[in-house]
C-alpha positions as CSV (number, residue, x, y, z in Angstrom):
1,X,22.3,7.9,27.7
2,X,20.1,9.1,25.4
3,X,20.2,10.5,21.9
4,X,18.3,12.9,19.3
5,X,19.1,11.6,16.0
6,X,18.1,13.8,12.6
7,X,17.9,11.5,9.9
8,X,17.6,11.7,5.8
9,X,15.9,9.0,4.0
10,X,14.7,8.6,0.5
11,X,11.3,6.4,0.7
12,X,11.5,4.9,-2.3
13,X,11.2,0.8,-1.6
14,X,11.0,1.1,2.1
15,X,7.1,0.4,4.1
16,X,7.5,3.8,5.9
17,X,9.3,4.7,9.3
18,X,7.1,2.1,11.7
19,X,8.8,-1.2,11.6
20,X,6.6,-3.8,8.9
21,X,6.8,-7.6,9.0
22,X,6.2,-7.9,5.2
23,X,9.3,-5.3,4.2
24,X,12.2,-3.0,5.2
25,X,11.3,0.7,7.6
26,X,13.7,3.0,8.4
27,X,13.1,2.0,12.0
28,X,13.9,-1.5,11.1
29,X,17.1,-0.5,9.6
30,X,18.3,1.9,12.5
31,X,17.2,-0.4,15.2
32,X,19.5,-3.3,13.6
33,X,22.6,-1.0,13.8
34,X,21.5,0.2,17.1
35,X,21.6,-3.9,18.3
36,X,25.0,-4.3,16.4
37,X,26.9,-1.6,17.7
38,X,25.1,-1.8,21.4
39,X,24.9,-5.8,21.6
40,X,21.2,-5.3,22.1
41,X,17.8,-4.5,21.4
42,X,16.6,-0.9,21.6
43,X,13.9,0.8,20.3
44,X,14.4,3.8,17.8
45,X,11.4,6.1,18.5
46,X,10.6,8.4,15.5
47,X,8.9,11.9,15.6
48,X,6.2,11.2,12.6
49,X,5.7,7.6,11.6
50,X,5.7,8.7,7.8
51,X,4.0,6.0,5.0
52,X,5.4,4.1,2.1
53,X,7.3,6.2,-0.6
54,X,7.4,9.4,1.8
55,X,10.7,11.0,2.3
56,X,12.6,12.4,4.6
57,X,15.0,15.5,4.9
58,X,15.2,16.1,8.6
59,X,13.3,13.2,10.5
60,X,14.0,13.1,14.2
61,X,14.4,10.4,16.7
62,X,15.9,9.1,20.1
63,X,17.5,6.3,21.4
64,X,19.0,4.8,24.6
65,X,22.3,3.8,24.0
66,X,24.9,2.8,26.5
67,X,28.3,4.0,25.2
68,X,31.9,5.7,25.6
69,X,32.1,6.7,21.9
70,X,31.6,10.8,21.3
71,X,28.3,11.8,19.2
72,X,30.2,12.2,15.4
73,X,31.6,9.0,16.2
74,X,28.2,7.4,17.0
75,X,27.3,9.3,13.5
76,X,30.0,7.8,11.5
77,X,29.7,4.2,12.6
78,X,25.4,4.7,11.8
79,X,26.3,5.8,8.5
80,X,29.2,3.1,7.8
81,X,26.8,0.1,8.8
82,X,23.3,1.4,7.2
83,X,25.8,1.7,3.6
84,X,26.5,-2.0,4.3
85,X,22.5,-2.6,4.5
86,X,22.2,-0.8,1.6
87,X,19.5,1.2,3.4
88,X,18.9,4.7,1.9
89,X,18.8,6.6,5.2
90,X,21.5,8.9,6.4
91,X,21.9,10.0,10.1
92,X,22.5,13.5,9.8
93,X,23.6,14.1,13.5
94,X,23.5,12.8,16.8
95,X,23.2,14.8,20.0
96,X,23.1,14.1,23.8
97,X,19.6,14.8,25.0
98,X,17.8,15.0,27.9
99,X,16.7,11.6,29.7
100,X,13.0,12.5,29.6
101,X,13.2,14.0,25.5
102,X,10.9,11.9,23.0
103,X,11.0,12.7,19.4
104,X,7.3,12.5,19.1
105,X,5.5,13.8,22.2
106,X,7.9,16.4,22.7
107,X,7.8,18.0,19.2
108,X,6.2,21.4,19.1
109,X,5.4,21.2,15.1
110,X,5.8,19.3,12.3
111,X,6.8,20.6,9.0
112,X,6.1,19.1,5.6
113,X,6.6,20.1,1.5
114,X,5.0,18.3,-0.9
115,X,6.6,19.2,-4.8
116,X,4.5,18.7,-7.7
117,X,6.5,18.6,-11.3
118,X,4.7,20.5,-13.7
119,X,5.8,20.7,-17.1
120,X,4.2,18.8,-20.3
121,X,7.6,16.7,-20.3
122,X,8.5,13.8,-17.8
123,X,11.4,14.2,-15.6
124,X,13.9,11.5,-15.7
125,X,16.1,12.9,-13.1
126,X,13.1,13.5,-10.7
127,X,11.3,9.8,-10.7
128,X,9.5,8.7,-7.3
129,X,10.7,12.5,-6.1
130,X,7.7,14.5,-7.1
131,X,4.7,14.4,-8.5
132,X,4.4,14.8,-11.9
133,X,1.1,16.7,-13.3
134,X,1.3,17.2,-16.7
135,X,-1.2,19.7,-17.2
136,X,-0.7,23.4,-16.3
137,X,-2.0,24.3,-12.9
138,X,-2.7,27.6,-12.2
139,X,-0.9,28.8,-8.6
140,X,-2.6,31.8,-7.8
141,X,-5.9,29.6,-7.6
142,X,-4.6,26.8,-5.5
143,X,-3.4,29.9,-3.4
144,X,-6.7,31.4,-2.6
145,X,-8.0,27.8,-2.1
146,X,-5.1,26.9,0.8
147,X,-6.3,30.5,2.6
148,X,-9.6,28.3,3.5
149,X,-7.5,25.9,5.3
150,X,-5.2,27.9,7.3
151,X,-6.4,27.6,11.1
152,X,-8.4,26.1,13.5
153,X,-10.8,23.4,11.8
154,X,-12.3,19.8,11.6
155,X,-10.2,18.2,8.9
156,X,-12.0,15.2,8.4
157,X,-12.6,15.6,4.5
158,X,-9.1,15.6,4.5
159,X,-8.4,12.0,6.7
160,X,-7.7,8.6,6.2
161,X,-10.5,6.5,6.7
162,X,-7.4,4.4,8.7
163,X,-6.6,7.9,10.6
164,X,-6.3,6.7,14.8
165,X,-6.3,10.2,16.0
166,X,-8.6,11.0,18.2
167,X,-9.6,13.7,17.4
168,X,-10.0,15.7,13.1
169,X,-9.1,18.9,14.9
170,X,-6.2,20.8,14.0
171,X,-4.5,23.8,13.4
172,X,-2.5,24.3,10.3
173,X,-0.7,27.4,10.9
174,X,1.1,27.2,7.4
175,X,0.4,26.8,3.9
176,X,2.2,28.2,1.2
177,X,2.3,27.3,-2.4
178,X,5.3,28.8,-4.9
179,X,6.0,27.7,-8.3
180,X,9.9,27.3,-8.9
181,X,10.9,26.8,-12.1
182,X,9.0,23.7,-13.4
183,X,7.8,22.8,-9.5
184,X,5.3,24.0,-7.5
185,X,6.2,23.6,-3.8
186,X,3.4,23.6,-1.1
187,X,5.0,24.4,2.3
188,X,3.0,23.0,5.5
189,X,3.8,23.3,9.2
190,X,1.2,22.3,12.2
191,X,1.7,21.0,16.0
192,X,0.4,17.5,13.9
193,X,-1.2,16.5,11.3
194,X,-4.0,13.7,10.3
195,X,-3.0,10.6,8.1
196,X,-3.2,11.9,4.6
197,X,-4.0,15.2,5.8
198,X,-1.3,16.6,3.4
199,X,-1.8,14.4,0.4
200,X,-5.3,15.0,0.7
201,X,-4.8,18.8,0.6
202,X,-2.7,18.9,-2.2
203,X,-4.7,16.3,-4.1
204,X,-7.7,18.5,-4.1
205,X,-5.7,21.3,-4.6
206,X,-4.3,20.3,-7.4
207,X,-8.3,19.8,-8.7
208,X,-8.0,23.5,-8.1
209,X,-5.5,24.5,-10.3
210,X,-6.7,22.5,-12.7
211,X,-9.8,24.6,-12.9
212,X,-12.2,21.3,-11.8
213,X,-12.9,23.1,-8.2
214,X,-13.2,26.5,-7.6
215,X,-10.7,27.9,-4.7
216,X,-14.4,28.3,-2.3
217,X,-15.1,25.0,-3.0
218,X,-12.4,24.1,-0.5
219,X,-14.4,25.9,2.4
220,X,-17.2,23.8,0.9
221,X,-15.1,20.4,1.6
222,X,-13.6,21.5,4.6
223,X,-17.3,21.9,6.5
224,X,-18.6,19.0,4.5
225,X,-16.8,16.6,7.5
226,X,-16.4,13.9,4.7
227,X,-13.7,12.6,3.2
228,X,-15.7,11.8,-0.1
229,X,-16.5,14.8,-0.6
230,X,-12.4,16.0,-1.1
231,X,-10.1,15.5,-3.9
232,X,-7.5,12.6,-4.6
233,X,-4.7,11.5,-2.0
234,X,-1.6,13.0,-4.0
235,X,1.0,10.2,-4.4
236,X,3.7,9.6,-1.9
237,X,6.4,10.3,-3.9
238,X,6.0,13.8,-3.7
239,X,5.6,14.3,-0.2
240,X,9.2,15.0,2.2
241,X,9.0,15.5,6.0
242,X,11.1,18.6,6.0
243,X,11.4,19.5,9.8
244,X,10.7,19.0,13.5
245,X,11.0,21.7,16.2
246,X,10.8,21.6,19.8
């Protein structure tokens, strides 16, 4: 039968969801429960194959899995075994899905936030969980600069050079940027996005609202078609896939 798993992981020390031979992935980790409790290999397929350091608050996956045991139960013994690995993922729920569901080609959207910590002061409570800018950035800016990226466009000033998508066109249907507190949190959602699309953004972004770009500048980039003429690639640590919907 098969599953949908949603799944919370903190990044931090693990190569990513895609399975590594040099290091621990969340795939990795869910895939060796998967054989322990089913006596046998099985493939965990994940909706966005997120990098290094990236996080997670509501990845989604499937899996075959033969079994009598009811969903929460399937939950519980997940949870138990992944403690004793000492893996920092957390299988939120687990539902009966249709035999012909896939996390990733039958996602309608992706969403992500990326959170930027911007005070003069370090956070010690918030290490390799945002980004920490120490400068003021100025949100209203960054604002006027995401406008130039909402909709349909050729993002390749904003792709990995190692991007293997076919195609730089997308449509980003969401971008919002809001300053809580001491943290500015960019909101994204898309059908899919490039590698580094979003680190990209917010990298230059953040260039933005440090007064080094103006907000056209972006429109600039974005029709320049090269990815030299962007920003930095924001850090991992800030970035958390937030949602999938189908």
């Amino acid at each position: 039968m098969r599953y949908k798993l949603t799944i919370e992981y903190d990044g931090t020390g693990i190569l990513g969801w895609q399975r590594q031979k040099d290091g621990p992935s969340v795939q990795e980790y869910l895939e060796t429960v998967l054989a322990k409790l089913s006596g046998a290999s099985s493939e965990v397929a994940g909706a966005g194959r997120t990098d290094a350091g990236v996080h997670a608050l509501a990845q989604v996956a499937h899996m075959d899995f033969a079994t009598s045991m009811e969903p929460w139960k399937i939950r519980e013994a997940f949870n138990a075994n992944l403690r004793l690995l000492g893996a920092k993922v957390s299988v939120i729920s687990v539902e009966p899905a249709a035999d012909d569901f896939h996390a990733r080609f039958s996602a309608r959207g992706r969403g992500y936030i990326y959170r930027i910590f911007n005070r003069r002061a370090p956070s010690v409570l918030l290490d390799n969980r945002v980004w920490w800018v120490p400068v003021e950035l100025d949100v209203e800016q960054m604002r006027r600069g995401a406008a130039y990226l909402l909709g349909y466009h050729d993002f390749t000033s904003f792709r990995a050079a190692a991007c293997q998508a076919k195609s730089p066109l997308k449509t980003l249907d969401v971008f919002d940027i809001d300053r809580v507190g001491d943290e500015i949190i960019f909101t994204l959602e898309a059908r899919s996005f490039l590698h580094h699309q979003v680190r990209n953004m917010v990298g230059t972004l953040k260039m933005v609202g440090e007064g080094k770009l103006a907000p056209a500048d972006i429109e600039r980039i974005l029709a320049a078609k090269d990815r030299t003429a962007a920003g930095v690639t924001a850090p991992a640590e800030g970035l958390y896939l937030s949602k999938v919907w189908y």
